[in-house]
C-alpha positions in Angstrom: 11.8 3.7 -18.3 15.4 4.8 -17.5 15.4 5.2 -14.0 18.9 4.2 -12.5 18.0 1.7 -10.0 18.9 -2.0 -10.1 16.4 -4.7 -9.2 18.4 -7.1 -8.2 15.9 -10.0 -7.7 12.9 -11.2 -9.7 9.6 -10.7 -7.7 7.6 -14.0 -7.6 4.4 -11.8 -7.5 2.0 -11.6 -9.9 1.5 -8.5 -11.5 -2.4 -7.4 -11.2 -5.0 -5.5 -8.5 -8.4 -7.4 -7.4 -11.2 -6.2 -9.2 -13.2 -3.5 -6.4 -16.4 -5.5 -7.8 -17.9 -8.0 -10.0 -14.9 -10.8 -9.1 -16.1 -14.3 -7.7 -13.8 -15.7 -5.3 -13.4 -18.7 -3.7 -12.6 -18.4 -0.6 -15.2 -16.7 2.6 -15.2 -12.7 3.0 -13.8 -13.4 6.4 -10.6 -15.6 6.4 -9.4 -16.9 9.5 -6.5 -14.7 11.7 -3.2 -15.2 9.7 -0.9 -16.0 11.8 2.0 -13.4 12.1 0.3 -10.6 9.8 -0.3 -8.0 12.7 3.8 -8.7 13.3 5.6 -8.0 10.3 9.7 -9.1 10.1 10.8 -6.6 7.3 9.6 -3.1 7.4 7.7 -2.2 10.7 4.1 -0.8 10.5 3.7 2.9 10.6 0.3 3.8 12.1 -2.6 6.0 11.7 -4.6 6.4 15.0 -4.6 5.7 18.5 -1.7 2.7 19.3 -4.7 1.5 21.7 -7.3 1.0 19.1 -8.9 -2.3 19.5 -8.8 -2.7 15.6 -6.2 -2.8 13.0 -6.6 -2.3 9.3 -3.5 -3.3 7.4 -3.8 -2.3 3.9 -1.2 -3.6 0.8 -1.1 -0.9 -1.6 0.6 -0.4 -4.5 0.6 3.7 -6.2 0.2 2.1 -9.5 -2.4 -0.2 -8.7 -6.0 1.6 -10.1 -8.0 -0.2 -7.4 -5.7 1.0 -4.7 -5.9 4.6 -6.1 -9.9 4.3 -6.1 -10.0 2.6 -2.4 -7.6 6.0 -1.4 -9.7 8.6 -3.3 -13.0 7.2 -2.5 -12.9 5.4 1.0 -10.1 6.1 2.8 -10.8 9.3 4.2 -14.1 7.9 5.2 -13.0 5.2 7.2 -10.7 7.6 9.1 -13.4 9.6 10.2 -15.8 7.2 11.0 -13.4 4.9 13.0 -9.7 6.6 13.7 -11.5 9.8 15.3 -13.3 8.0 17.3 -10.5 6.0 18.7 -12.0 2.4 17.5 -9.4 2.0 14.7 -5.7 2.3 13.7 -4.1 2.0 10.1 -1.5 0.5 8.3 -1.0 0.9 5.0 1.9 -1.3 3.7 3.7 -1.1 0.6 3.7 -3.8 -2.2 5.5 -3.6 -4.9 4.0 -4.9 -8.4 6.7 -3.4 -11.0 9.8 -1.0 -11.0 7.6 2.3 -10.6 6.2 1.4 -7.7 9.9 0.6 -6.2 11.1 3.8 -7.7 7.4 5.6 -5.7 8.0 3.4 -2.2 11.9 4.5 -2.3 11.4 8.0 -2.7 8.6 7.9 -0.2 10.9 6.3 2.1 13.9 9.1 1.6 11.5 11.3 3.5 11.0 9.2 6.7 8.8 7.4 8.1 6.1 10.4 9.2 5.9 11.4 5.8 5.7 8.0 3.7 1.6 7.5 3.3 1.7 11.4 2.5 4.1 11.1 -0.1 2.9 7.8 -1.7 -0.4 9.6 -1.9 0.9 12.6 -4.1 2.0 10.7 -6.7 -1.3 8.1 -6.5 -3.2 11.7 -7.1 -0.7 12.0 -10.1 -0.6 8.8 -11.6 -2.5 9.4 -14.5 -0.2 12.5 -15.6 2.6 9.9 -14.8 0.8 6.8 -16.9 0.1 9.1 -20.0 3.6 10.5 -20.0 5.0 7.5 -21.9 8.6 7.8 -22.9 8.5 10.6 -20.6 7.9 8.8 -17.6 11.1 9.3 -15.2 10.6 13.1 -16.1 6.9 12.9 -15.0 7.8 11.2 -11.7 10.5 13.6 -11.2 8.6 16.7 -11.9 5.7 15.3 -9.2 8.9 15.0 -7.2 10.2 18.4 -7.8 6.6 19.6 -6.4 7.2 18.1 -3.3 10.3 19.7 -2.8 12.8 16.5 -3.7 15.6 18.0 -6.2 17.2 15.9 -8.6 20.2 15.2 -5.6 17.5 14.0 -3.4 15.6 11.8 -6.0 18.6 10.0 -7.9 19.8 9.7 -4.0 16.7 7.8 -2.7 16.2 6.0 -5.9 20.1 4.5 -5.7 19.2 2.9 -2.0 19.7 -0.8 -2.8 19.5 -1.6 1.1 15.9 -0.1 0.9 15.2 -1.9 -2.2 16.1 -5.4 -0.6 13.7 -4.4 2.1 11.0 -3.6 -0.3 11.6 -7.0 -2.3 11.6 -9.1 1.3 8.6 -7.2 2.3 6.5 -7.7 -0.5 7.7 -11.7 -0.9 6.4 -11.5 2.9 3.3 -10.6 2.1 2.4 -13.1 -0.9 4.4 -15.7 0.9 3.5 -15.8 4.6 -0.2 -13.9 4.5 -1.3 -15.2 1.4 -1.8 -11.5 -0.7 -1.8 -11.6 -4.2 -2.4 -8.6 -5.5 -3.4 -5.3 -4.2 -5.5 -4.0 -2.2 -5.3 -6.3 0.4 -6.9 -5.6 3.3 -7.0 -7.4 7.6 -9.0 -6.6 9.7 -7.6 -7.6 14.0 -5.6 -10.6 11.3 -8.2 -11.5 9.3 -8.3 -11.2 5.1 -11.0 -9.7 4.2 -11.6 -10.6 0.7 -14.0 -8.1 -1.2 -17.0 -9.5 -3.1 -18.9 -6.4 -4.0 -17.3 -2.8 -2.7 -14.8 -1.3 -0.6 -18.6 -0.8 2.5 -17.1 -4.7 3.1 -14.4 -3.1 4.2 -16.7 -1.0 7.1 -18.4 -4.3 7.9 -15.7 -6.1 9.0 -14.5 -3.5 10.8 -17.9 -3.0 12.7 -18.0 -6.5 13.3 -14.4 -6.3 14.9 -15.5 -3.3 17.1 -18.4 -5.4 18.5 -16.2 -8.3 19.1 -17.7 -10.8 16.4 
């Protein structure tokens, strides 16, 4: 790629999603509350739902991550109606960043504000596999999803040149592996706790139904 951005540190995270299914893991489908997850230091949570929900999802995403893009497509939307209309549940979805396209995706995303971040990430998750099989041509592909959403070459070589926000994104992400123990994406918490997937993204609607009832 040729995008003109700088990544001025080396992430210590490994590069990889968890497996949706068919992945052993070690550790229980219900960690205990990590300590300081629901309180993030770098970027503050942006969230979807009622601010009194008694439960909160956090969700590390990454647009490049195929298991994140499946979890968005497939039961996002579901979960919102189920649990944010009805008032139960609000949502965090939290950026992690694997490689220098996800950077490039999160600092565009982030040119827009705040209200308009999620939204934005998820245009170019629905794109990524006219962005994966452009090859060589993969700044143009980004910056022609870019272009559709009404960013103009100013605008893009602008939010991609924001080494403060880059920083942030680096910090952030370090955060995450280093403090609440992710290591790939998705990650999901449910009220603190990892949930750790074993089977399918319903684990996910488990664990929130056992938060709701207070278990």
């Amino acid at each position: 790629m040729t995008f003109k951005i700088k990544i001025t540190r080396v992430l210590r995270v490994p590069i990889l999603c968890f497996l949706a299914a068919g992945m052993l893991f070690t550790r229980p489908a219900y960690a205990d509350p990590m300590a300081g997850v629901l309180e993030p230091k770098i970027i503050p949570d942006t969230f979807h739902g009622e601010a009194a929900a008694p439960v909160t999802l956090i969700v590390y995403s990454s647009p490049t991550c195929s298991h994140c893009i499946e979890f968005h497509e497939s039961s996002l939307r579901a979960i919102e109606e189920k649990y944010v209309k009805r008032g139960v549940l609000k949502i965090s979805m939290r950026p992690f960043m694997r490689n220098s396209l996800d950077a490039v995706i999160f600092m565009i995303a982030s040119s827009r504000g705040a209200g308009r971040f999620d939204e934005t990430v998820s245009v170019f998750m629905s794109r990524m596999d006219e962005i994966s099989a452009a090859g060589e041509g993969t700044e143009a592909a980004v910056r022609k999803v870019a272009g559709d959403i009404e960013i103009d070459r100013l605008a893009f070589d602008r939010a991609v040149s924001n080494q403060l926000y880059l920083d942030q994104l680096t910090r952030a992400t370090n955060e995450a592996r280093d403090l609440f123990g992710v290591t790939g994406t998705p990650s999901f918490f449910v009220n603190g706790r990892q949930v750790v997937l074993k089977d399918s993204f319903a684990e996910i609607g488990q664990a929130i139904d056992a938060a709701v009832a207070g278990r």
